[in-house]
MDAnalysis code that builds the backbone (N, CA, C; Angstrom):
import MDAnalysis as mda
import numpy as np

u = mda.Universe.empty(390, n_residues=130, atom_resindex=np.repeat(np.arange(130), 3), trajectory=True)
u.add_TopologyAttr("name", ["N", "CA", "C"] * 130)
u.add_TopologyAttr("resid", np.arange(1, 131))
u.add_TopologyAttr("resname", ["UNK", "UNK", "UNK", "UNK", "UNK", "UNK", "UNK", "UNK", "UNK", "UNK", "UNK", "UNK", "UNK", "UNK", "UNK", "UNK", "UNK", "UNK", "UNK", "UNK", "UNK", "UNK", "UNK", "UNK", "UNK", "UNK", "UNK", "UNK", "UNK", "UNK", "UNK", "UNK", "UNK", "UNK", "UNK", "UNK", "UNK", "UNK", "UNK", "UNK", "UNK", "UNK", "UNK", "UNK", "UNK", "UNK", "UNK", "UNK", "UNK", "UNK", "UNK", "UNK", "UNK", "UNK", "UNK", "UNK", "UNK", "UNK", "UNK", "UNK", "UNK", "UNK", "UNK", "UNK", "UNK", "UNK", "UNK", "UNK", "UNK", "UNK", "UNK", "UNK", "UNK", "UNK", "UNK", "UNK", "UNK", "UNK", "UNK", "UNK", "UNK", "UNK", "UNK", "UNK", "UNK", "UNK", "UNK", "UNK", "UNK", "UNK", "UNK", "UNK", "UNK", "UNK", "UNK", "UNK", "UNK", "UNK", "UNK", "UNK", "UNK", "UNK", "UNK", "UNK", "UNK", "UNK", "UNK", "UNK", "UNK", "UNK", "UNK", "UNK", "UNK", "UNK", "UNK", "UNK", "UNK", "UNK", "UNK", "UNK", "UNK", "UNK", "UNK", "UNK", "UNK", "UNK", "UNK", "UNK", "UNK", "UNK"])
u.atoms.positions = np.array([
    [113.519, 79.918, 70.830],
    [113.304, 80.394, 69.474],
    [113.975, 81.753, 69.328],
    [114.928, 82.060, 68.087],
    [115.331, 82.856, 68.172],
    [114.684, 83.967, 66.907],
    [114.425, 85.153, 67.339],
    [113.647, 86.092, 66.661],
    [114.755, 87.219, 65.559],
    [114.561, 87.043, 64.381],
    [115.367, 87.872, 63.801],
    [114.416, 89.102, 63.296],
    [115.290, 89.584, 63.095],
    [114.786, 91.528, 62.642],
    [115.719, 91.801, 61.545],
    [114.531, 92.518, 60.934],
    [114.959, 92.880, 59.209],
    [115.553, 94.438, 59.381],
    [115.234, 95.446, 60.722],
    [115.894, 96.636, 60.820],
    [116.128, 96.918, 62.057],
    [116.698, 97.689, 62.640],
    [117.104, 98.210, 63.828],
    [115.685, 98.566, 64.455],
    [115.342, 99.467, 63.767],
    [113.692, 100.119, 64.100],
    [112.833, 98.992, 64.979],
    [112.583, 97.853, 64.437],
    [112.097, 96.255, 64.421],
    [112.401, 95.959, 65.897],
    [113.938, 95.980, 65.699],
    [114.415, 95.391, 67.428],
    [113.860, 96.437, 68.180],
    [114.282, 97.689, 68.145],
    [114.239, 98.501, 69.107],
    [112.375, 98.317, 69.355],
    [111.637, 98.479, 68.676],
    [109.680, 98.056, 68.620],
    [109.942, 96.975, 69.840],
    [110.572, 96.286, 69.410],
    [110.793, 94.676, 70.421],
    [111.264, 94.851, 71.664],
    [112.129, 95.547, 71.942],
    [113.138, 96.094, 73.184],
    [112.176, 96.651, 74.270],
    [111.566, 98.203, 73.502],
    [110.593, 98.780, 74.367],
    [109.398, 98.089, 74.430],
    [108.768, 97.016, 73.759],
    [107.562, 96.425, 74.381],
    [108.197, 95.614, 75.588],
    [109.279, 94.972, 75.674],
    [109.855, 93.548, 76.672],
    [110.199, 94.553, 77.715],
    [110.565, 95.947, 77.791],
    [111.187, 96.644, 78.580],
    [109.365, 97.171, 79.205],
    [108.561, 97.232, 78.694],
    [107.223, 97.918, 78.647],
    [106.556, 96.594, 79.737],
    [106.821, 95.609, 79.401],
    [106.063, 94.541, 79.595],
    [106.581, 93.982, 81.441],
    [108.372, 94.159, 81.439],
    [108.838, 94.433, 83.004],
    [108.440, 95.576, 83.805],
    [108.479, 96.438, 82.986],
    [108.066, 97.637, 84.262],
    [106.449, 97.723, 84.270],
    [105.897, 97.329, 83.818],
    [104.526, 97.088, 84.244],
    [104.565, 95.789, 85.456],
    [105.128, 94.573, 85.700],
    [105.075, 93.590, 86.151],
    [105.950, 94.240, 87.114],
    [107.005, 95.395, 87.749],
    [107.735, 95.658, 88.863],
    [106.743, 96.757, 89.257],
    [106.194, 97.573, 88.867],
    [105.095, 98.529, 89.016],
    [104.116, 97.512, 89.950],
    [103.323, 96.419, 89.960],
    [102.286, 95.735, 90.270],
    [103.312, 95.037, 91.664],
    [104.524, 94.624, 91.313],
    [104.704, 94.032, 92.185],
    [105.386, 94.961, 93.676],
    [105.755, 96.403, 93.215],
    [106.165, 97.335, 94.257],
    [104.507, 97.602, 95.073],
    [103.377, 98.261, 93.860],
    [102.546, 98.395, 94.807],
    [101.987, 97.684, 95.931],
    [102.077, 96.013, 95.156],
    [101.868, 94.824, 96.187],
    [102.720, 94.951, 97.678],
    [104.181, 94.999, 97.853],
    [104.695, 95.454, 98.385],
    [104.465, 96.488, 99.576],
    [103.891, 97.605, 98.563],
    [103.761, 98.277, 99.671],
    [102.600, 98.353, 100.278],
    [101.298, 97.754, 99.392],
    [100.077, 97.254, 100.097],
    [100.527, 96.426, 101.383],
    [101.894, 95.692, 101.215],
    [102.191, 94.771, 102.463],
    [102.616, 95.519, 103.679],
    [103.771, 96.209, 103.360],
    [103.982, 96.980, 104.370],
    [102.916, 97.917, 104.705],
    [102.038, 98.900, 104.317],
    [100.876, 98.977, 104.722],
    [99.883, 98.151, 105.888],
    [99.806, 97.293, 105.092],
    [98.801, 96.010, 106.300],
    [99.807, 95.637, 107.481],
    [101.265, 95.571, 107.216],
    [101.695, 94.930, 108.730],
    [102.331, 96.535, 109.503],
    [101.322, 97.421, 109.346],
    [101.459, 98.870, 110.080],
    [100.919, 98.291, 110.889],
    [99.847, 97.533, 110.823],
    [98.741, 97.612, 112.140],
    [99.406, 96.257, 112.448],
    [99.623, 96.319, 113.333],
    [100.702, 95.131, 113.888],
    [99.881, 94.331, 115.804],
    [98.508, 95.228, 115.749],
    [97.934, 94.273, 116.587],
    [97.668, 95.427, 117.448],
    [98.135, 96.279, 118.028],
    [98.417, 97.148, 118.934],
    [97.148, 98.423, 118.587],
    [96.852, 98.614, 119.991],
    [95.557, 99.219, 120.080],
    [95.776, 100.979, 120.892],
    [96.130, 101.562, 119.770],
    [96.095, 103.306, 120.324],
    [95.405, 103.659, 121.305],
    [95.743, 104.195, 121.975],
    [94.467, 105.165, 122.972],
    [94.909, 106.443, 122.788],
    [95.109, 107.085, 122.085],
    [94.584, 108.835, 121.376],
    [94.062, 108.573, 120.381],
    [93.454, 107.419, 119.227],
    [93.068, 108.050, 118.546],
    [91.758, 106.526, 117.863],
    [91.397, 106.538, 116.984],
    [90.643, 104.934, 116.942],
    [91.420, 104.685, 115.373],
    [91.434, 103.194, 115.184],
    [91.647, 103.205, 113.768],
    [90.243, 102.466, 113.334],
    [90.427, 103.128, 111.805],
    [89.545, 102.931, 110.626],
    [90.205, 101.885, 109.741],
    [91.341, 101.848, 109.549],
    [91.512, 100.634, 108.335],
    [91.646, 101.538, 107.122],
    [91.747, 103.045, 107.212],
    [91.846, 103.843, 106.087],
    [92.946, 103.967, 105.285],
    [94.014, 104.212, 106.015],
    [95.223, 103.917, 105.920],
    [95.502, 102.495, 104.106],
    [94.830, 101.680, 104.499],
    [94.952, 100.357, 103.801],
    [94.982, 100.704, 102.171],
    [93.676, 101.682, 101.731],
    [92.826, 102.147, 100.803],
    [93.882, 102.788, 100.110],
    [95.175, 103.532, 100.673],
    [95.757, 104.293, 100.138],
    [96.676, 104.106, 99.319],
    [97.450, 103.056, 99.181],
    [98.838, 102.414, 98.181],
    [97.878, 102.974, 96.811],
    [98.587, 103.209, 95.864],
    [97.983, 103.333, 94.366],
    [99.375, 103.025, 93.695],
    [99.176, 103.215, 92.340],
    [100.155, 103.552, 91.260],
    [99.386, 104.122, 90.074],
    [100.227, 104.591, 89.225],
    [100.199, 104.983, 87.829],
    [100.553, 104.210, 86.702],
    [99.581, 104.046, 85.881],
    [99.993, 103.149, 84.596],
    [101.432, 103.454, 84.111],
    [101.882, 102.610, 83.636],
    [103.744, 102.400, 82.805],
    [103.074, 103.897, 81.563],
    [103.961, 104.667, 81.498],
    [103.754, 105.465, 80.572],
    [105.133, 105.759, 79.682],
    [104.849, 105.415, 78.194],
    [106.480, 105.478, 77.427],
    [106.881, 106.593, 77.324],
    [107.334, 107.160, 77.241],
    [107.763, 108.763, 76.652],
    [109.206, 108.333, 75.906],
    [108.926, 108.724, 74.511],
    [110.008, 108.141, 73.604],
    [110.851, 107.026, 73.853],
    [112.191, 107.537, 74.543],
    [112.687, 105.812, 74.667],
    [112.609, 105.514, 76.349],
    [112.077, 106.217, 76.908],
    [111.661, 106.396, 78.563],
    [110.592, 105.993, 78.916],
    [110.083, 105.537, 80.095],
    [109.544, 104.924, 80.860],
    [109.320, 105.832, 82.337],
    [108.199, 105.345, 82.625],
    [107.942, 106.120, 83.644],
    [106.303, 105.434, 84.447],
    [106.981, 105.281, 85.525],
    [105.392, 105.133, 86.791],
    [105.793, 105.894, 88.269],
    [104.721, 105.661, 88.316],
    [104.635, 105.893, 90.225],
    [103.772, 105.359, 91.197],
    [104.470, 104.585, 92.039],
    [103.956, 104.302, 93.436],
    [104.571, 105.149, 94.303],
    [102.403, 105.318, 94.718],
    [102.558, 106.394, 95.696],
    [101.526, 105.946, 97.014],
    [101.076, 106.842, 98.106],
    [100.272, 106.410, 99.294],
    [99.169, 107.956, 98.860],
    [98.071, 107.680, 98.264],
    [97.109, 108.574, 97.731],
    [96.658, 109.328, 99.190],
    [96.951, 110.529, 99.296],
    [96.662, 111.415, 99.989],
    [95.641, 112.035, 100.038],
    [94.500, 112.172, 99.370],
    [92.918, 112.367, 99.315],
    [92.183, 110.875, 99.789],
    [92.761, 110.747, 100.811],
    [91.724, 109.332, 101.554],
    [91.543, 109.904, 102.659],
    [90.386, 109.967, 102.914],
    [89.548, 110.875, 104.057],
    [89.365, 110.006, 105.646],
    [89.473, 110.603, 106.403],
    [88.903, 110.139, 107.844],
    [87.617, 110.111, 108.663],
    [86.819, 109.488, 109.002],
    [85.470, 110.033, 109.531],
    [86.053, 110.200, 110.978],
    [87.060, 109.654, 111.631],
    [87.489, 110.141, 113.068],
    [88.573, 111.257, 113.128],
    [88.800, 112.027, 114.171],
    [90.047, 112.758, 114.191],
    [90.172, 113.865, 113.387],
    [91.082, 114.512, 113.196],
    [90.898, 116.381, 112.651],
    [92.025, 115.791, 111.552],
    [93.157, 115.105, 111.466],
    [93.856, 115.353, 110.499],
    [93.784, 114.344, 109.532],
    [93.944, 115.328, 108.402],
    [93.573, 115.015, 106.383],
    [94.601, 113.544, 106.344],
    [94.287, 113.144, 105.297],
    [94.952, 112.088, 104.783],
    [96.577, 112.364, 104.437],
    [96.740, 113.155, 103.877],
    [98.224, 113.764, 104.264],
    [98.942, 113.581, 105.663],
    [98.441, 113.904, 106.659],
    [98.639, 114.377, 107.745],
    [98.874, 113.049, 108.620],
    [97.725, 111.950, 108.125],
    [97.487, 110.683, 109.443],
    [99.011, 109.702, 108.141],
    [99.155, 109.936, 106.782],
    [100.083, 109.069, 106.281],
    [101.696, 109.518, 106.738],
    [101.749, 110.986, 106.992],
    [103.150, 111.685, 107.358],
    [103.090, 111.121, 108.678],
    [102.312, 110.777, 109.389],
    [102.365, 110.421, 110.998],
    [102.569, 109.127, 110.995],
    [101.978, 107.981, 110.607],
    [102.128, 106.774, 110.413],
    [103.564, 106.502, 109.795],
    [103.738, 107.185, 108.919],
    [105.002, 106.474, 108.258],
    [106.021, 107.268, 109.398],
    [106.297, 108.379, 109.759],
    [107.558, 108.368, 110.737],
    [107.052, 108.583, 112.367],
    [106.136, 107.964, 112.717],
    [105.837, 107.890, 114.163],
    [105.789, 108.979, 114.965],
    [104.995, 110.271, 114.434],
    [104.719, 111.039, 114.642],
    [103.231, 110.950, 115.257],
    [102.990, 111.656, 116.000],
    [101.507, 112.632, 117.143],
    [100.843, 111.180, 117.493],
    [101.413, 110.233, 118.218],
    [101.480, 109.386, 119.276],
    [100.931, 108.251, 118.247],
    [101.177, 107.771, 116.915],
    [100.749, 106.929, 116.397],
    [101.660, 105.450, 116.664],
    [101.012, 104.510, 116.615],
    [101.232, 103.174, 117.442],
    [101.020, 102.649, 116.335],
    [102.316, 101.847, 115.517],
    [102.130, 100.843, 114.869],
    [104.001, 100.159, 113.739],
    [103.560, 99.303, 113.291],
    [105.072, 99.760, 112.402],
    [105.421, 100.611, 111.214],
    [106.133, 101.692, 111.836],
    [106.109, 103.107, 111.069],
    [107.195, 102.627, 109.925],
    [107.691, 103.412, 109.023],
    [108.354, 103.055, 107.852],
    [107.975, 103.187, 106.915],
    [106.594, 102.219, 106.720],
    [106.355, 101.105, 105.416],
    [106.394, 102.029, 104.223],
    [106.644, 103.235, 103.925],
    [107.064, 103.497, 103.168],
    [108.405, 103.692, 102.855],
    [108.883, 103.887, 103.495],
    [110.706, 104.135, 103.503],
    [111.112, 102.151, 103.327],
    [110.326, 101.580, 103.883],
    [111.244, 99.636, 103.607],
    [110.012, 99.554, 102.049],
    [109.578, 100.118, 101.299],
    [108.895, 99.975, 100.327],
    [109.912, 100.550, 99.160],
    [110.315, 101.425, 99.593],
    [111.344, 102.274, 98.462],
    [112.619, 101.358, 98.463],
    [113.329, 100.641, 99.790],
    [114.539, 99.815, 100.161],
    [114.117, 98.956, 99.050],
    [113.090, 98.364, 98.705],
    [112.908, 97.128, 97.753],
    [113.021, 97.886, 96.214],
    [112.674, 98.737, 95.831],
    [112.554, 99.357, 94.503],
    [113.291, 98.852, 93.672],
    [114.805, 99.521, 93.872],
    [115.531, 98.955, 93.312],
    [115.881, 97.575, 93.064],
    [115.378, 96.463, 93.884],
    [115.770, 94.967, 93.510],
    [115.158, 94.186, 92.881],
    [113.306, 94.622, 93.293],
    [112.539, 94.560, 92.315],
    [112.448, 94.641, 90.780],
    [112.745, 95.655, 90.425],
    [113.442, 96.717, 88.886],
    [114.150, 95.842, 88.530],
    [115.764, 95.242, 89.372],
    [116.582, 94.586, 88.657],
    [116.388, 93.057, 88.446],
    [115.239, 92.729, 89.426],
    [114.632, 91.683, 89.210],
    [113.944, 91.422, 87.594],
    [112.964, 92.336, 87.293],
    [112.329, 92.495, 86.531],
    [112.665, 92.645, 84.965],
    [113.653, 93.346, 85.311],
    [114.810, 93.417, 83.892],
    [115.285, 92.859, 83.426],
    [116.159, 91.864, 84.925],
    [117.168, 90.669, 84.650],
    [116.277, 89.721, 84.245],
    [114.951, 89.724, 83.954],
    [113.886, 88.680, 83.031],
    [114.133, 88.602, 81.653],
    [114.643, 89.625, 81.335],
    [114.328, 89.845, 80.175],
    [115.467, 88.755, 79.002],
])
């Protein structure tokens, strides 16, 4: 079905909802993503400096699609106010260690750096819907 428009104004209303409507659906599907890489951190393997909690997991978030005139804007991020009941270092501290294999952490480090590798294909995934 093809949709006609009586003004420019009209399309463009139309443009940014379909453009509104992908980056909400690449937003959900990056955080998914990196909820994944997240979970296959713990890859089976059992530390001896430190215990795990499963805290780590809690942390993927994002931010609602927000328009700003003809712009767009979110963020996936790894929420850094997620607390530890074991060990001395903050949630900052155990996510900077995990992701680049830093202060003897045992697991598959990255998952944020192969989370960002997808961003972009995702996005053009999401677009090229349209």
């Amino acid at each position: 079905i093809m949709t006609t428009f009586n003004n420019f104004a009209a399309l463009e209303r139309q443009i940014m909802r379909d453009i509104t409507s992908a980056a909400n659906r690449a937003r959900d599907r990056i955080e998914m993503e990196l909820l994944s890489n997240v979970n296959n951190y713990y890859d089976g393997s059992f530390p001896q400096r430190y215990q795990r909690t499963g805290t780590l997991l809690t942390s993927p978030d994002s931010t609602p699609v927000q328009v700003r005139g003809k712009s767009l804007e979110f963020s996936v991020y790894m929420d850094d106010r997620i607390s530890y009941s074991t060990g001395t270092f903050s949630g900052a501290q155990v996510i900077d260690a995990t992701e680049k294999g830093t202060a003897g952490t045992i697991g598959n480090h990255g998952y944020f750096q192969r989370t960002e590798d997808k961003v972009e294909s995702i996005l053009n995934s999401e677009l090229a819907s349209l």
